[in-house]
Each structure stands twice: as C-alpha cells, then as structure tokens.
C-alpha positions in Angstrom: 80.2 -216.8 2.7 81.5 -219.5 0.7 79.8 -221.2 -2.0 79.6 -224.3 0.2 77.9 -222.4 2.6 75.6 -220.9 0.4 74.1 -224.2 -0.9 74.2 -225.4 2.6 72.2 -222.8 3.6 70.0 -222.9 0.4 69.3 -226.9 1.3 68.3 -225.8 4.9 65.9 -223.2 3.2 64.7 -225.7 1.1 63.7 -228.0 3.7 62.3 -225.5 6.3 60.3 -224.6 3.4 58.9 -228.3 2.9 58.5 -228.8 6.1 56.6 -225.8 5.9 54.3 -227.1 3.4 53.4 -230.2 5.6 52.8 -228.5 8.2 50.2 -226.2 6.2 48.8 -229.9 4.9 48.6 -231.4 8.1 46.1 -227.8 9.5 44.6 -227.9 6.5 43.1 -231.4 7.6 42.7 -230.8 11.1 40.9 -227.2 9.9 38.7 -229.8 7.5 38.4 -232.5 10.1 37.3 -230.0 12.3 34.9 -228.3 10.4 33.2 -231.4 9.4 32.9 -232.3 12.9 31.3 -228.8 13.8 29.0 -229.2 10.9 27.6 -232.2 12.3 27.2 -231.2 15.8 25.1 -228.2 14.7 22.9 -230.5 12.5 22.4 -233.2 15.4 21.5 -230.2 17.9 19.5 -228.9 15.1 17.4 -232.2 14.8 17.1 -232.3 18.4 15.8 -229.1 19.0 13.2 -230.0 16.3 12.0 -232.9 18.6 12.2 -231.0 21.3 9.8 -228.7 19.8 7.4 -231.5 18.3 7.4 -233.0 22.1 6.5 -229.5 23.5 4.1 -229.0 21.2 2.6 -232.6 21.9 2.6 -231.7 26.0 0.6 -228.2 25.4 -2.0 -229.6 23.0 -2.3 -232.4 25.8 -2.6 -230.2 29.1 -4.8 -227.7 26.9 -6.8 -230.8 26.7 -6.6 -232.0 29.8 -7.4 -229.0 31.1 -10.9 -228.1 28.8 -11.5 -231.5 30.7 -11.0 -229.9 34.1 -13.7 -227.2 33.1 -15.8 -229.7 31.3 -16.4 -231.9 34.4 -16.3 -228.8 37.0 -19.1 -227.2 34.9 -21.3 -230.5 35.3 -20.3 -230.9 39.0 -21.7 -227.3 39.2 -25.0 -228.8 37.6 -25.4 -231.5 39.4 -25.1 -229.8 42.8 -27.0 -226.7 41.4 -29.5 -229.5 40.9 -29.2 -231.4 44.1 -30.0 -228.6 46.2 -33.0 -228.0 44.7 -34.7 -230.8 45.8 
C-alpha cells in the first residue's frame, strides 16, 4: 500500500469509527428512553394494584357486612316464628 492509500483508509477508519460513536449515542437514548418508559409503567401498575387492593378490601368489609346482616335478620325471623307458633 501506498501512502495515499494508507490515509485513505485511515479517513474511512476514522469515520466508521464516528459513526460508530453515534450510533452508540443514538442506543444509549433509546436504552434511556426506554427505561424511563418501563419505569413508569411499573409505577402506574403499581398504583393500580394498590387501588385494586383498597377496592377489594372495601367489597369484603361490605359483604362481611352485609352478610352479619343476613344472620342478623334470619336469627329474628327465627324468633318471631319460634314465637308465632306458640300461640
């Protein structure tokens, strides 16, 4: 090889190289982007699942409710016909 060639080929090297560089810039961001993006998926399914969890909760404590009120009224339907065929 020539000189000529040589720093032809040292310029072509030099820009792969560059080119190189921006490329690593340009997945760096997308890596970034995409991270960020991740991040806030995970902390809006995160805050979901917490309401989901606060509405479940809610829902238990109200059929648990509901259903002491099921037992409350059978109970007195119990003593009022317990009653009724007495007399």
């Amino acid at each position: 090889m020539d000189m000529f060639e040589m720093q032809r080929r040292i310029q072509e090297l030099e820009e792969k190289v560059e080119q190189l560089r921006l490329s690593r810039r340009v997945l760096m961001n997308l890596i970034e982007r995409m991270e960020k993006e991740r991040s806030s998926f995970l902390a809006r399914l995160e805050q979901e699942n917490r309401r989901l969890h606060r509405a479940n909760y809610r829902y238990a404590r109200s059929l648990l409710r509901k259903n002491l009120q099921i037992l409350e009224l059978e109970s007195r339907l119990k003593d009022y016909l317990s009653r009724d065929s007495v007399n």
